[in-house]
CHARMM-style PDB file with segment names, atoms N, HN, CA, C and O in Angstrom:
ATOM      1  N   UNK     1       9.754  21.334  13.026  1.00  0.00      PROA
ATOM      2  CA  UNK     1       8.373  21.349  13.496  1.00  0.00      PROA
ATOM      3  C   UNK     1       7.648  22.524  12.840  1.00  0.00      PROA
ATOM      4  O   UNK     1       8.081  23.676  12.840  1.00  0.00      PROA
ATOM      5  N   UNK     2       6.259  22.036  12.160  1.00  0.00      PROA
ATOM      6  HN  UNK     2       5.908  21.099  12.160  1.00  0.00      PROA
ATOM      7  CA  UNK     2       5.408  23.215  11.555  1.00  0.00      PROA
ATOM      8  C   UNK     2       4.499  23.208  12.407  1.00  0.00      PROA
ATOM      9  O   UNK     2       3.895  22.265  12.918  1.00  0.00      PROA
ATOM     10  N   UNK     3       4.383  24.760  12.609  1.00  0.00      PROA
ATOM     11  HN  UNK     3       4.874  25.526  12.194  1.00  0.00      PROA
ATOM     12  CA  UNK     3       2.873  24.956  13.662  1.00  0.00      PROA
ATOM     13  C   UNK     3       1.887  25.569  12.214  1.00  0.00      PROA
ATOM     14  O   UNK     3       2.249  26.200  11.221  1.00  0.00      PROA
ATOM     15  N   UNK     4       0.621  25.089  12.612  1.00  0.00      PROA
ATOM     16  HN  UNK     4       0.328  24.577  13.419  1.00  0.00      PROA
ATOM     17  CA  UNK     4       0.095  26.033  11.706  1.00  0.00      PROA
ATOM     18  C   UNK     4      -1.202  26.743  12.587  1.00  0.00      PROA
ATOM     19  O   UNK     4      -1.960  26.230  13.410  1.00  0.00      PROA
ATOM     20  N   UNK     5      -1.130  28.045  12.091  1.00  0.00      PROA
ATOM     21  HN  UNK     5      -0.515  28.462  11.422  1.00  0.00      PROA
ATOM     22  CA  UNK     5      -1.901  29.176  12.945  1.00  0.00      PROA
ATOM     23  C   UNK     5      -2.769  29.889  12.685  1.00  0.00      PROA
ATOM     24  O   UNK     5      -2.404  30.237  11.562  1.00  0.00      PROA
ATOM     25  N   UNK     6      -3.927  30.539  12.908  1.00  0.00      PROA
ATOM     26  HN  UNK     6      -4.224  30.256  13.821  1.00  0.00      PROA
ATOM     27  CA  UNK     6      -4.872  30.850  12.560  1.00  0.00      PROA
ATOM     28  C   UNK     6      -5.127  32.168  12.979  1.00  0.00      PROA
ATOM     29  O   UNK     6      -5.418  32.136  14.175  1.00  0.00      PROA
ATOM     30  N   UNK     7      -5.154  33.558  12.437  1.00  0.00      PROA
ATOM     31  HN  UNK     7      -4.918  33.585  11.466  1.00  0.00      PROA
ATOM     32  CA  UNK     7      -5.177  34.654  13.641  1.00  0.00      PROA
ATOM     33  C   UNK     7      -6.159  35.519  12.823  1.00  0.00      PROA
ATOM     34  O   UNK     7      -5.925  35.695  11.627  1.00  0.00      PROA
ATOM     35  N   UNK     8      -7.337  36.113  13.451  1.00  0.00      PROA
ATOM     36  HN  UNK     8      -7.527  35.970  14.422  1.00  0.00      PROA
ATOM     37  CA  UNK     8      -8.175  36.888  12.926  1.00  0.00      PROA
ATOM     38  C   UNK     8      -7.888  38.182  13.494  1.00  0.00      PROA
ATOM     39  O   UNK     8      -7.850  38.489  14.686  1.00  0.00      PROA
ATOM     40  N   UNK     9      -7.610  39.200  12.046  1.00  0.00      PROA
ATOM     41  HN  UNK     9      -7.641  38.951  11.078  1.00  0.00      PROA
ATOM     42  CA  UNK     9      -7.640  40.373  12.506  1.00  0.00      PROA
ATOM     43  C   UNK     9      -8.612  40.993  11.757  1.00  0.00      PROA
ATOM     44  O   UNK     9      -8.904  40.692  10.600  1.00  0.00      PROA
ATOM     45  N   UNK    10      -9.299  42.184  12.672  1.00  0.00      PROA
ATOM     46  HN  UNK    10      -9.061  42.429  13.612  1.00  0.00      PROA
ATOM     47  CA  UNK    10     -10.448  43.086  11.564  1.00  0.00      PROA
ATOM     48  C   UNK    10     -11.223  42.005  11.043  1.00  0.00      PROA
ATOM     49  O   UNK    10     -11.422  41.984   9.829  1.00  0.00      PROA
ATOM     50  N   UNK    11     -11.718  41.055  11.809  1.00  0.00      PROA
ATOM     51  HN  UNK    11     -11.556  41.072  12.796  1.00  0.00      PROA
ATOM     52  CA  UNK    11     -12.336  40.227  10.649  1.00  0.00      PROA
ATOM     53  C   UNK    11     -12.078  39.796   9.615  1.00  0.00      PROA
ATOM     54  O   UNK    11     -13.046  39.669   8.864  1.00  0.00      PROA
ATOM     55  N   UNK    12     -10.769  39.389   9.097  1.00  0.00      PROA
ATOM     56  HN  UNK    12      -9.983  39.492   9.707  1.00  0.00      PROA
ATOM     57  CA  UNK    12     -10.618  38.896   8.214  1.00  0.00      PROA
ATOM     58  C   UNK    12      -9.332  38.085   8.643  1.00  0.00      PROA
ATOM     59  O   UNK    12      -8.288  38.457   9.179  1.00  0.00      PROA
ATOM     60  N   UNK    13      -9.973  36.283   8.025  1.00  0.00      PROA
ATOM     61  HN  UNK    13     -10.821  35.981   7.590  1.00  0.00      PROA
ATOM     62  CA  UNK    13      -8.569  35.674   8.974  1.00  0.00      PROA
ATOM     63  C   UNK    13      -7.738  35.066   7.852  1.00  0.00      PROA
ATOM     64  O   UNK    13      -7.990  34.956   6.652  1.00  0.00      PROA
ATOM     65  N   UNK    14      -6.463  34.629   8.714  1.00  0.00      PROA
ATOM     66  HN  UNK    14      -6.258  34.718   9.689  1.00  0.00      PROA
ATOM     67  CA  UNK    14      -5.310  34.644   7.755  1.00  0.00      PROA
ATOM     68  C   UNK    14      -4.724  32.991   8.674  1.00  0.00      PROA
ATOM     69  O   UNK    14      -4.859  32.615   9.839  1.00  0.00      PROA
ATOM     70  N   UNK    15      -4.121  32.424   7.558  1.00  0.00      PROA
ATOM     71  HN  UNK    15      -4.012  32.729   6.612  1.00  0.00      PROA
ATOM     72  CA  UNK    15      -3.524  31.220   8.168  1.00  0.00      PROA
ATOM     73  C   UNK    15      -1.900  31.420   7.947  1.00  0.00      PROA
ATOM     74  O   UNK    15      -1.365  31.744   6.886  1.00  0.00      PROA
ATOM     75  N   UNK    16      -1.388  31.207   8.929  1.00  0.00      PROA
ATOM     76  HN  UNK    16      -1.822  30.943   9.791  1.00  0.00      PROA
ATOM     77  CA  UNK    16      -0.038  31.288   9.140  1.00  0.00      PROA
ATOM     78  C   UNK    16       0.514  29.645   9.414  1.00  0.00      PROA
ATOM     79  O   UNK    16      -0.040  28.688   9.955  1.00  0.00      PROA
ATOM     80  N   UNK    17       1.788  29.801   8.810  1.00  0.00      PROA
ATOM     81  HN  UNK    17       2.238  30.578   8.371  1.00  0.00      PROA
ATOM     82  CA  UNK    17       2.717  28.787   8.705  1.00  0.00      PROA
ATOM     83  C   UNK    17       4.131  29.199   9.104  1.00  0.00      PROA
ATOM     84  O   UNK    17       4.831  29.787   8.279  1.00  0.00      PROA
ATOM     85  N   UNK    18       4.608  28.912  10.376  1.00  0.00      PROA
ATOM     86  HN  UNK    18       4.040  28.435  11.047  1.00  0.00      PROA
ATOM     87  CA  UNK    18       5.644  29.163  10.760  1.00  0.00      PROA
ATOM     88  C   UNK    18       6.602  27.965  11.433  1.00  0.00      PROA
ATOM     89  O   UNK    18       6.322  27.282  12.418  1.00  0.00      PROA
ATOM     90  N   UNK    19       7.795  27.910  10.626  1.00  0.00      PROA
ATOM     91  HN  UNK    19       8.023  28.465   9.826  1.00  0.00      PROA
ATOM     92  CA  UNK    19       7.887  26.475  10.886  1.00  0.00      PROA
ATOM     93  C   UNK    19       9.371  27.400  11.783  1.00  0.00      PROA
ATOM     94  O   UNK    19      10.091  28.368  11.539  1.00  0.00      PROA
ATOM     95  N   UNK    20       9.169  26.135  13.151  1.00  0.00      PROA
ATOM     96  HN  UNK    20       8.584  25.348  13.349  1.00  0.00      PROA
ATOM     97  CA  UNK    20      10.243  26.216  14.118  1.00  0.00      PROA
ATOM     98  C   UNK    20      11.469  25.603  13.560  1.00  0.00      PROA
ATOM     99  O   UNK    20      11.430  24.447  13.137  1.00  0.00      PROA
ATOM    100  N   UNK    21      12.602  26.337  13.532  1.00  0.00      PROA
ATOM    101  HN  UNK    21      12.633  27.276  13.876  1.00  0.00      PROA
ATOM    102  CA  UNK    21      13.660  25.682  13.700  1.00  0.00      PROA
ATOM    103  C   UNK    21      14.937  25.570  15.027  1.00  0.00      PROA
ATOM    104  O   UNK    21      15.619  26.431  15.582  1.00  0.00      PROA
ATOM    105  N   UNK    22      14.849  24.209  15.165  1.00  0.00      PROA
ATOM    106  HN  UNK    22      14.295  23.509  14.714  1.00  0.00      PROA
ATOM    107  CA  UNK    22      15.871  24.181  16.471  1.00  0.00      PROA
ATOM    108  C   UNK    22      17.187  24.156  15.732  1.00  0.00      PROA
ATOM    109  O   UNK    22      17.251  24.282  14.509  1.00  0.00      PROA
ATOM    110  N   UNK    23      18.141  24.004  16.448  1.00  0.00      PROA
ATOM    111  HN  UNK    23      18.089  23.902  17.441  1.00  0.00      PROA
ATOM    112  CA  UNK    23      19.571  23.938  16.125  1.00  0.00      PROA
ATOM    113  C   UNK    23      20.012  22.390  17.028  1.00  0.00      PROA
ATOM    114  O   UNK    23      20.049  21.978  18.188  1.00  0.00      PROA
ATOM    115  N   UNK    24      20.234  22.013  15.927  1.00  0.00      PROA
ATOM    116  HN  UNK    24      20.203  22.347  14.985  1.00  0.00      PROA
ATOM    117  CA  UNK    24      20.946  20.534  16.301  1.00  0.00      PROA
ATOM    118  C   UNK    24      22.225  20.289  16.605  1.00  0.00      PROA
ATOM    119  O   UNK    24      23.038  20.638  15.749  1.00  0.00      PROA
ATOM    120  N   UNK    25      22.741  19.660  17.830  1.00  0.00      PROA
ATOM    121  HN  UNK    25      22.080  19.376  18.524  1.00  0.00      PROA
ATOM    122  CA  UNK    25      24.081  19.667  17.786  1.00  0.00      PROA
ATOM    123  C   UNK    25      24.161  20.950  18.629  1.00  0.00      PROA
ATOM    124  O   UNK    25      25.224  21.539  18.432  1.00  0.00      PROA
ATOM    125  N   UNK    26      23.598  21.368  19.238  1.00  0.00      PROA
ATOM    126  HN  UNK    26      22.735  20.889  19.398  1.00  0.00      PROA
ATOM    127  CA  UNK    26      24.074  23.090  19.751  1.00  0.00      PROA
ATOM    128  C   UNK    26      23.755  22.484  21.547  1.00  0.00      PROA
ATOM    129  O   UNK    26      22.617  22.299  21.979  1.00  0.00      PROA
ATOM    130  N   UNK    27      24.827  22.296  22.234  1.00  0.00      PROA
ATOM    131  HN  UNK    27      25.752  22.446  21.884  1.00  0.00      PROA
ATOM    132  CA  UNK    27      24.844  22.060  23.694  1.00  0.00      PROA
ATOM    133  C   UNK    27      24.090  23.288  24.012  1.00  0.00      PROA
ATOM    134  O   UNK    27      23.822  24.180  23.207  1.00  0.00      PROA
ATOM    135  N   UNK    28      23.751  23.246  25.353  1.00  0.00      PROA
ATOM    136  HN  UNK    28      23.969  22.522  26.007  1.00  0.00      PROA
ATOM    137  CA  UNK    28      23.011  24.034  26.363  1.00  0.00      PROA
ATOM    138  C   UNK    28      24.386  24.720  26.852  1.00  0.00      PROA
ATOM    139  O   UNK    28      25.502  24.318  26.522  1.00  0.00      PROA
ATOM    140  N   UNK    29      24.122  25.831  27.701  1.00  0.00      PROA
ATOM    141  HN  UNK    29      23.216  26.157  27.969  1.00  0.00      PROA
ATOM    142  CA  UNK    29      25.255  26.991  27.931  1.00  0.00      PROA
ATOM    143  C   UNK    29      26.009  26.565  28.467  1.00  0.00      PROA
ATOM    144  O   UNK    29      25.620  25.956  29.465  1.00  0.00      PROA
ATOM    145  N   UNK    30      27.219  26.572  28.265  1.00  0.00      PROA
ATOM    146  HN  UNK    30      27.535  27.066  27.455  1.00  0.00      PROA
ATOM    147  CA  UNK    30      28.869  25.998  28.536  1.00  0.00      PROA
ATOM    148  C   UNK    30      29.507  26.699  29.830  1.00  0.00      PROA
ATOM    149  O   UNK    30      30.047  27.801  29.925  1.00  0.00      PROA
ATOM    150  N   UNK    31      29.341  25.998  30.514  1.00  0.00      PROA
ATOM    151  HN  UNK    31      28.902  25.103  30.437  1.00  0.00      PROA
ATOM    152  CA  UNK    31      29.730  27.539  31.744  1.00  0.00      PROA
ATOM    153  C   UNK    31      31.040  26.383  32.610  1.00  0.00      PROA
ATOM    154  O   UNK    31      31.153  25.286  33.157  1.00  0.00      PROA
ATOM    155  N   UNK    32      31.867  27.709  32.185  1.00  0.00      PROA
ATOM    156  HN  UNK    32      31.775  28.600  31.741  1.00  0.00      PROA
ATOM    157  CA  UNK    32      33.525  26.951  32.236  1.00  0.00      PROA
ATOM    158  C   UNK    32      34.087  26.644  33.966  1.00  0.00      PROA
ATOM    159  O   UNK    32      34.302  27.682  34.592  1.00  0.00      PROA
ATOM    160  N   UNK    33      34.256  25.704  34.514  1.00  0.00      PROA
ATOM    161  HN  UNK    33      34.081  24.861  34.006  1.00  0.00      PROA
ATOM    162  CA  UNK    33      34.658  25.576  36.142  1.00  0.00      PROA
ATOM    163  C   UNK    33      35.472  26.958  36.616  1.00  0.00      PROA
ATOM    164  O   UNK    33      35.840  27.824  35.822  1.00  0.00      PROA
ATOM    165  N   UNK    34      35.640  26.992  37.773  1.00  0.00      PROA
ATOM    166  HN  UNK    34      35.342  26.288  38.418  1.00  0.00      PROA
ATOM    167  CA  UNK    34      36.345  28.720  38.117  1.00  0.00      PROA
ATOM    168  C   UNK    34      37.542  27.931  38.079  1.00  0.00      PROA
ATOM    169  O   UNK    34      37.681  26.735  38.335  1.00  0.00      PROA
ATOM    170  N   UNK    35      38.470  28.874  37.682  1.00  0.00      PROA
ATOM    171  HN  UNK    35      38.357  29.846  37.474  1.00  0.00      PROA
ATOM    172  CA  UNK    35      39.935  28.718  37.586  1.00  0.00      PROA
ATOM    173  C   UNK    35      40.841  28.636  39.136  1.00  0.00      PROA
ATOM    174  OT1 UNK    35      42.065  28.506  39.130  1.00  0.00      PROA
TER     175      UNK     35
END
């Protein structure tokens, strides 16, 4: 996913491109039964 962003500083603006990366294949936190 690309966000693209727009941020004015000092008056002078700048476009940003920051592309998200997820991790695929990566389960949610593994939390092991009590022994």
């Amino acid at each position: 996913m690309i966000r693209h962003l727009r941020i004015t500083v000092d008056g002078k603006v700048y476009d940003v491109v920051v592309e998200e990366v997820t991790e695929q294949g990566a389960p949610g936190p593994h939390v092991p039964p009590p022994a």
